[in-house]
Jmol script that loads the backbone (N, CA, C; Angstrom):
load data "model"
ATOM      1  N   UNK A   1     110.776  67.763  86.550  1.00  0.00           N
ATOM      2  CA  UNK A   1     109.909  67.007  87.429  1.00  0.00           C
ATOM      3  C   UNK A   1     109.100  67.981  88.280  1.00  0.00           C
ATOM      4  N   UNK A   2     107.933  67.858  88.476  1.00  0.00           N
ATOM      5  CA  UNK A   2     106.853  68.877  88.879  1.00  0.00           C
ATOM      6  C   UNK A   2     106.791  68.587  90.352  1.00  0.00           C
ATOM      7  N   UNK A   3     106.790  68.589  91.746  1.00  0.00           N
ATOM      8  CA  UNK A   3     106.078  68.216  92.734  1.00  0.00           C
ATOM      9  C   UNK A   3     104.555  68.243  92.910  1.00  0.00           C
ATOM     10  N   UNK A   4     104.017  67.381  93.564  1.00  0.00           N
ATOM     11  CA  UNK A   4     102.790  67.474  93.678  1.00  0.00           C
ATOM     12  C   UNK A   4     102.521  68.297  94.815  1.00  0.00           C
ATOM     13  N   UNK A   5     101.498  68.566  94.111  1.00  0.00           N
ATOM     14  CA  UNK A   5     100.602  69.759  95.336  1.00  0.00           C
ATOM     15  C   UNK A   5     100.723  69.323  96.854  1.00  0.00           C
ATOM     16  N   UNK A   6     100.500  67.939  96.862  1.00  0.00           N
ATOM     17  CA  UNK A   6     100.125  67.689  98.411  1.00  0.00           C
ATOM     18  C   UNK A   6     101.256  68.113  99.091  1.00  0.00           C
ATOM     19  N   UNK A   7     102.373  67.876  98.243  1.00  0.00           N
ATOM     20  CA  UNK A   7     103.680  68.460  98.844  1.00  0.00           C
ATOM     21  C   UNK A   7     104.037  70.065  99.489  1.00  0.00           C
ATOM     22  N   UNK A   8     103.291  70.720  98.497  1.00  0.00           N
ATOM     23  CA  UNK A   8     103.272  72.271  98.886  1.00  0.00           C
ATOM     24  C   UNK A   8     102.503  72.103  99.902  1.00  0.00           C
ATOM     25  N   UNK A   9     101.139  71.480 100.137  1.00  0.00           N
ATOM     26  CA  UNK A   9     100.146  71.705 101.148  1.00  0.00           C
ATOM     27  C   UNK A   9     101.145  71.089 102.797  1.00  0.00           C
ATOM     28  N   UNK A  10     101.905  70.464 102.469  1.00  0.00           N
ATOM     29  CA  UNK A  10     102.305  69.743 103.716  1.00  0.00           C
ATOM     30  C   UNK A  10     103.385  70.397 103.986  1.00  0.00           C
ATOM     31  N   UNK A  11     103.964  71.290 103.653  1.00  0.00           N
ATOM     32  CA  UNK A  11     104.716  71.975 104.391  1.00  0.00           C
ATOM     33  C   UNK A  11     106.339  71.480 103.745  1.00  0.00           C
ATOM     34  N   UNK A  12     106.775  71.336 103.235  1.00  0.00           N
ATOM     35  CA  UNK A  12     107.864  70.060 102.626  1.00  0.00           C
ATOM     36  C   UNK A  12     108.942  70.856 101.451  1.00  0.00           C
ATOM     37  N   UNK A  13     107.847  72.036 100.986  1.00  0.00           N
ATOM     38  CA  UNK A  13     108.515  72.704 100.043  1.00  0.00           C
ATOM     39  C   UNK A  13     109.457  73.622 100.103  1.00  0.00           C
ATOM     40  N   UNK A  14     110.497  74.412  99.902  1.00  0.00           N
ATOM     41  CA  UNK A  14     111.788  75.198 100.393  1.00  0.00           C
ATOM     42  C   UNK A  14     111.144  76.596 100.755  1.00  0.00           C
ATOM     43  N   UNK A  15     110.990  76.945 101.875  1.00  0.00           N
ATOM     44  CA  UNK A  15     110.949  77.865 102.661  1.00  0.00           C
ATOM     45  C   UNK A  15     111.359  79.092 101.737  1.00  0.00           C
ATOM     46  N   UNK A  16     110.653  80.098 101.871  1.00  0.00           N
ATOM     47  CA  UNK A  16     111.148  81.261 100.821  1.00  0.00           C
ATOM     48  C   UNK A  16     111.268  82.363 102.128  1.00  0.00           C
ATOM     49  N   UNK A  17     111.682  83.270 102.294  1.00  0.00           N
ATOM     50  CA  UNK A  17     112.004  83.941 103.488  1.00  0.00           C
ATOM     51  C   UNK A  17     111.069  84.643 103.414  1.00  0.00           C
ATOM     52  N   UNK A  18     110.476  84.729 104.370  1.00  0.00           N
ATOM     53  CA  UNK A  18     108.757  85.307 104.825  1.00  0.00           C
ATOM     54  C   UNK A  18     109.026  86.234 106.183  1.00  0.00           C
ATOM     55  N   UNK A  19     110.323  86.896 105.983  1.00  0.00           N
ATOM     56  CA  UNK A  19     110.396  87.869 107.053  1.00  0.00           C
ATOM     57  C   UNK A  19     109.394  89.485 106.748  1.00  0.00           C
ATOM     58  N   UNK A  20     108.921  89.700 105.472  1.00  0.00           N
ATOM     59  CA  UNK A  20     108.215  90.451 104.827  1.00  0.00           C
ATOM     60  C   UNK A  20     106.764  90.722 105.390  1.00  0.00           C
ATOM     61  N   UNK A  21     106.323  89.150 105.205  1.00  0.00           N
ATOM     62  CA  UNK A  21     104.998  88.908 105.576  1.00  0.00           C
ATOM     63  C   UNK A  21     105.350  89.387 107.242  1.00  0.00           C
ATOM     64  N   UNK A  22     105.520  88.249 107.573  1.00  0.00           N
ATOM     65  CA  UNK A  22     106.035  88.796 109.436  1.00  0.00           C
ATOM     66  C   UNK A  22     105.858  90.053 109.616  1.00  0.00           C
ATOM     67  N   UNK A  23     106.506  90.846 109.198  1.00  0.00           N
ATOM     68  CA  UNK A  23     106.933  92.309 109.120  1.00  0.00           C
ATOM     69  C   UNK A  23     105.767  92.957 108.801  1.00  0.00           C
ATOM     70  N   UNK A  24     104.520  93.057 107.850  1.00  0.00           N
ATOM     71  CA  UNK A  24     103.617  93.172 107.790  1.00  0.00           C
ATOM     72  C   UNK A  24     102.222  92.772 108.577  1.00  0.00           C
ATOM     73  N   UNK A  25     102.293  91.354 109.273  1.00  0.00           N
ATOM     74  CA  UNK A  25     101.230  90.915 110.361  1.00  0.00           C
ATOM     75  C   UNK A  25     101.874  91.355 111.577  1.00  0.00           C
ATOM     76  N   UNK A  26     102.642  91.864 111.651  1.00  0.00           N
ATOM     77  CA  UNK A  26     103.250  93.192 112.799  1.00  0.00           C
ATOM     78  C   UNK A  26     102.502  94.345 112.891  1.00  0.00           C
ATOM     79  N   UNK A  27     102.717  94.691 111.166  1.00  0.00           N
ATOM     80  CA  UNK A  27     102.109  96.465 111.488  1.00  0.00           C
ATOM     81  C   UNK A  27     100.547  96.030 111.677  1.00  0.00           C
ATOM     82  N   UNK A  28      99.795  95.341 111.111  1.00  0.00           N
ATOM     83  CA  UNK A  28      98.003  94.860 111.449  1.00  0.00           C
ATOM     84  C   UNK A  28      98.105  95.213 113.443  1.00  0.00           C
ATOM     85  N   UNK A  29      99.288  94.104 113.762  1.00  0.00           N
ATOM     86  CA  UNK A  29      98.936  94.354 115.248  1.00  0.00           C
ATOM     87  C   UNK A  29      99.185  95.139 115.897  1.00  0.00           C
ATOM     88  N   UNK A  30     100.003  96.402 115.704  1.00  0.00           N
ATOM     89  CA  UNK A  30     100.664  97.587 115.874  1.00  0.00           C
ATOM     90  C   UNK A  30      99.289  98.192 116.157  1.00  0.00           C
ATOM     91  N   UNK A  31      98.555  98.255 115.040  1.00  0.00           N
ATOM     92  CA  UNK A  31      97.398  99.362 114.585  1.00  0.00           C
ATOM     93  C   UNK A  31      96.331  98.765 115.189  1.00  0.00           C
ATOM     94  N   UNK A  32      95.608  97.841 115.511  1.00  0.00           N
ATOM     95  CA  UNK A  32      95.155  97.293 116.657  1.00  0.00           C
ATOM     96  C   UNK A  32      95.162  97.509 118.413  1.00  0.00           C
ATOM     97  N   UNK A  33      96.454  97.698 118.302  1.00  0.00           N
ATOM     98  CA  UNK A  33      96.768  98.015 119.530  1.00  0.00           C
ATOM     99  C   UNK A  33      96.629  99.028 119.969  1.00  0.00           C
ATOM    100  N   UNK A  34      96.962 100.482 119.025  1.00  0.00           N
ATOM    101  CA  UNK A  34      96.454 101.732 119.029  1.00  0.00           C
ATOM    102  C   UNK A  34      95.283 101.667 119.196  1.00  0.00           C
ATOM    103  N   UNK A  35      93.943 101.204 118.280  1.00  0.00           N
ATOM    104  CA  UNK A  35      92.877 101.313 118.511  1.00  0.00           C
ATOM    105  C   UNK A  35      92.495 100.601 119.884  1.00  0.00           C
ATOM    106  N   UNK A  36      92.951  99.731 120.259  1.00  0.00           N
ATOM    107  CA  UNK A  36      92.365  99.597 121.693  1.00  0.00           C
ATOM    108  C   UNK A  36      92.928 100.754 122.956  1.00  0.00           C
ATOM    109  N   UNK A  37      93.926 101.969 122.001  1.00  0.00           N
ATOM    110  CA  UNK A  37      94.306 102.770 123.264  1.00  0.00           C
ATOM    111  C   UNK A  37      93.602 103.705 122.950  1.00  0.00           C
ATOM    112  N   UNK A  38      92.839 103.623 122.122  1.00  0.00           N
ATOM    113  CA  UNK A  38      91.632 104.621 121.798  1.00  0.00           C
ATOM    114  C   UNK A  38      92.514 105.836 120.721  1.00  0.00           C
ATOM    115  N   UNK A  39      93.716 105.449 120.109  1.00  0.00           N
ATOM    116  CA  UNK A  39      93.791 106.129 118.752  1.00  0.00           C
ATOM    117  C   UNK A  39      93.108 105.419 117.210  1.00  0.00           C
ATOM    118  N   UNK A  40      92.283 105.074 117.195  1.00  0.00           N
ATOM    119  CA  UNK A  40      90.910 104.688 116.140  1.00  0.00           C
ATOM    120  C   UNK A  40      91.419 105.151 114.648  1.00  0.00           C
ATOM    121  N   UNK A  41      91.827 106.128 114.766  1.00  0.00           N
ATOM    122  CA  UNK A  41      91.849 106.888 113.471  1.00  0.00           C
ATOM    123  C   UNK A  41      93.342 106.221 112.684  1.00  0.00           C
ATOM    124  N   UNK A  42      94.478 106.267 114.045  1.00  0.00           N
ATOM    125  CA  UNK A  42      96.005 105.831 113.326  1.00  0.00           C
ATOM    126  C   UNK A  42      95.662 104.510 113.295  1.00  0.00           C
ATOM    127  N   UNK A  43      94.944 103.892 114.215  1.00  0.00           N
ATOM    128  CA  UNK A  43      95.195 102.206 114.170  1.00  0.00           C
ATOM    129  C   UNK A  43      94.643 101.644 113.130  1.00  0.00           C
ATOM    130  N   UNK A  44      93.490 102.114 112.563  1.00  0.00           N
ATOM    131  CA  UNK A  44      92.697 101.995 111.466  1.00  0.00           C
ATOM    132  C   UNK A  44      93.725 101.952 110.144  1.00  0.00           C
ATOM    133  N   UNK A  45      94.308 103.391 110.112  1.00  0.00           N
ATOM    134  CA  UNK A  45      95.360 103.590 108.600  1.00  0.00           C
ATOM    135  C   UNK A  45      96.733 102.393 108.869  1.00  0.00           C
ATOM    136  N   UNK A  46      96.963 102.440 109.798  1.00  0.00           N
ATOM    137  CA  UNK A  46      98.120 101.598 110.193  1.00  0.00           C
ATOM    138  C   UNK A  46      98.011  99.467 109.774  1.00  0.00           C
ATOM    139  N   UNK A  47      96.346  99.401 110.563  1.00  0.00           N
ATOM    140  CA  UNK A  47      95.977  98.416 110.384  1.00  0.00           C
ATOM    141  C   UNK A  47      96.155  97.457 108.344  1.00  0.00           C
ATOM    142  N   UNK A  48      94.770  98.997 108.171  1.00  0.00           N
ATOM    143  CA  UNK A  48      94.607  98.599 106.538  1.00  0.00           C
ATOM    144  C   UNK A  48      95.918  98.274 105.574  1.00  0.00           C
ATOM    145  N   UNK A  49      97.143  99.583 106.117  1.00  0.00           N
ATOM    146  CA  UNK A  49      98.514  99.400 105.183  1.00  0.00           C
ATOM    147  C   UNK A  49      98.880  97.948 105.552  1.00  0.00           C
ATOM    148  N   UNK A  50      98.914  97.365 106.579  1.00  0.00           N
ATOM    149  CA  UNK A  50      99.145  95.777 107.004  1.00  0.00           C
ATOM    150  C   UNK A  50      98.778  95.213 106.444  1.00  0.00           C
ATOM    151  N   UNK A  51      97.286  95.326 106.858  1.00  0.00           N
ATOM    152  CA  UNK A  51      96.363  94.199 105.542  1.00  0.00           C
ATOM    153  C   UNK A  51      96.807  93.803 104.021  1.00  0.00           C
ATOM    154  N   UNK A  52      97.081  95.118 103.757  1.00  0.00           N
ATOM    155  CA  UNK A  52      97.636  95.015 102.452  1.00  0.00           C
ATOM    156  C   UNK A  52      98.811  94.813 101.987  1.00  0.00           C
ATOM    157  N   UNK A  53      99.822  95.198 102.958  1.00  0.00           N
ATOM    158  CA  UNK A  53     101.322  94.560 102.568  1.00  0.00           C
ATOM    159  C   UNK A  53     101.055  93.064 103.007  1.00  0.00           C
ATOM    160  N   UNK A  54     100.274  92.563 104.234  1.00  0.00           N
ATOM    161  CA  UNK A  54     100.583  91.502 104.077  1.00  0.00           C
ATOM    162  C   UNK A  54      99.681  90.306 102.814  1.00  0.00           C
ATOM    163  N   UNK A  55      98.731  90.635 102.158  1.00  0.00           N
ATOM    164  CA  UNK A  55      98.402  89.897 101.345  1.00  0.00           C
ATOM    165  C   UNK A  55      98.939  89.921 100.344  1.00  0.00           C
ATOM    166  N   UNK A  56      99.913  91.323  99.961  1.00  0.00           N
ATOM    167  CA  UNK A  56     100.850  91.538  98.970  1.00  0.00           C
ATOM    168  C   UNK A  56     102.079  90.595  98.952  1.00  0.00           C
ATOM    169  N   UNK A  57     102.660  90.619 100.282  1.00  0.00           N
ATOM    170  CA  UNK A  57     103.854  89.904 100.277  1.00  0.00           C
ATOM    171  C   UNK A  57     103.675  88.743 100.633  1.00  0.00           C
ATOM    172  N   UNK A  58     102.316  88.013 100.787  1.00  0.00           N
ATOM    173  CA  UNK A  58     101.585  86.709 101.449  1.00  0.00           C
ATOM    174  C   UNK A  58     101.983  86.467 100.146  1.00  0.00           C
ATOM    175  N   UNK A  59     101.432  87.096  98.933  1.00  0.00           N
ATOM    176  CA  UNK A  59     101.038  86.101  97.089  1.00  0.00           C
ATOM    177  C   UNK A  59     102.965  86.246  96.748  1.00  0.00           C
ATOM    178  N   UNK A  60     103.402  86.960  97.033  1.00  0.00           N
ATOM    179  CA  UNK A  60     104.671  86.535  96.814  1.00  0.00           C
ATOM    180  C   UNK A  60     105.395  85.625  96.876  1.00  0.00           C
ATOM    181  N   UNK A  61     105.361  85.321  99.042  1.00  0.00           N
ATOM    182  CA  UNK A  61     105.805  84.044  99.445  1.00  0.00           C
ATOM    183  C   UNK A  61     105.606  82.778  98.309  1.00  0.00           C
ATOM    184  N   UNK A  62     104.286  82.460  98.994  1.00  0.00           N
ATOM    185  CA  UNK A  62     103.407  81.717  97.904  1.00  0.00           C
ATOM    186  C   UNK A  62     104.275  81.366  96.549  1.00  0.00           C
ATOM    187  N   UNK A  63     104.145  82.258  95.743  1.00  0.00           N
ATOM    188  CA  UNK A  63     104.697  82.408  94.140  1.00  0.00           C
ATOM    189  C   UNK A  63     105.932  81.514  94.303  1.00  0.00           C
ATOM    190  N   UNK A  64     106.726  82.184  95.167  1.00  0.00           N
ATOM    191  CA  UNK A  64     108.385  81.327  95.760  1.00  0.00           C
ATOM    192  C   UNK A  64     107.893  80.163  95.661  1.00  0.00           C
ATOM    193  N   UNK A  65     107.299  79.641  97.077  1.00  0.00           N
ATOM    194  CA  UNK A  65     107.376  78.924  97.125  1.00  0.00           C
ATOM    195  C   UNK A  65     107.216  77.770  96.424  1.00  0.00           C
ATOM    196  N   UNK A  66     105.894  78.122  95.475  1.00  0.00           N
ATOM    197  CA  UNK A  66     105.676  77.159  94.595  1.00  0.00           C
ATOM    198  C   UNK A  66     106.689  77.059  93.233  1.00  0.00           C
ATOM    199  N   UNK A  67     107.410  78.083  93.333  1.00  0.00           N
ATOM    200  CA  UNK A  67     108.452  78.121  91.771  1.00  0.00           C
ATOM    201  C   UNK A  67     109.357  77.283  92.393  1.00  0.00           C
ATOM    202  N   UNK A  68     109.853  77.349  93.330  1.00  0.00           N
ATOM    203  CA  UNK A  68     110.971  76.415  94.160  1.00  0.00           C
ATOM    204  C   UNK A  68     110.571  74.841  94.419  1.00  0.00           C
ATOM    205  N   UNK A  69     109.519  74.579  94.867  1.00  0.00           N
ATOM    206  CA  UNK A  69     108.596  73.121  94.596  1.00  0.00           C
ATOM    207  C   UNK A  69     108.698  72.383  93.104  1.00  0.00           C
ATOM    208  N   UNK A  70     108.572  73.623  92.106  1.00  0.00           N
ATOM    209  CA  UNK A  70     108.273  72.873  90.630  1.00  0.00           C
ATOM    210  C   UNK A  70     109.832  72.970  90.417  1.00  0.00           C
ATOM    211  N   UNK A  71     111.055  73.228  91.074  1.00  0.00           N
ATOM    212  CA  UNK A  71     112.169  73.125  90.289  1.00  0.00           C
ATOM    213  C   UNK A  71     112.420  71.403  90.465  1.00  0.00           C
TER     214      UNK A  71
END
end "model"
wireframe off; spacefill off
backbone 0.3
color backbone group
């Protein structure tokens, strides 16, 4: 039995542990924060590795979540 989408969209579907992501929209604000103390250069490298773990471990969640919806 498949769930329907609206179901994923509404929030309804089994939680996949998204301490990853978290952990990643951390380091974005970490490196932010540097750059407003005027280290530009670390907050920048610090920022981008964020960006990217978190859209990395964002399509993961995601993936979960929706494999766990269609069980």
């Amino acid at each position: 039995m498949h769930a329907p989408l609206s179901l994923l969209a509404s929030g309804f579907a089994l939680a996949a542990d998204d301490s990853r992501v978290k952990a990643a929209a951390h380091q974005v604000e970490r490196g932010a924060k540097k750059i407003s103390k005027g280290k530009v250069g670390e907050g920048v490298k610090e920022m981008a590795k964020g960006v990217g773990k978190t859209v990395s471990e964002g399509g993961k969640d995601s993936g979960k979540k929706v494999k766990e919806a269609v069980r």
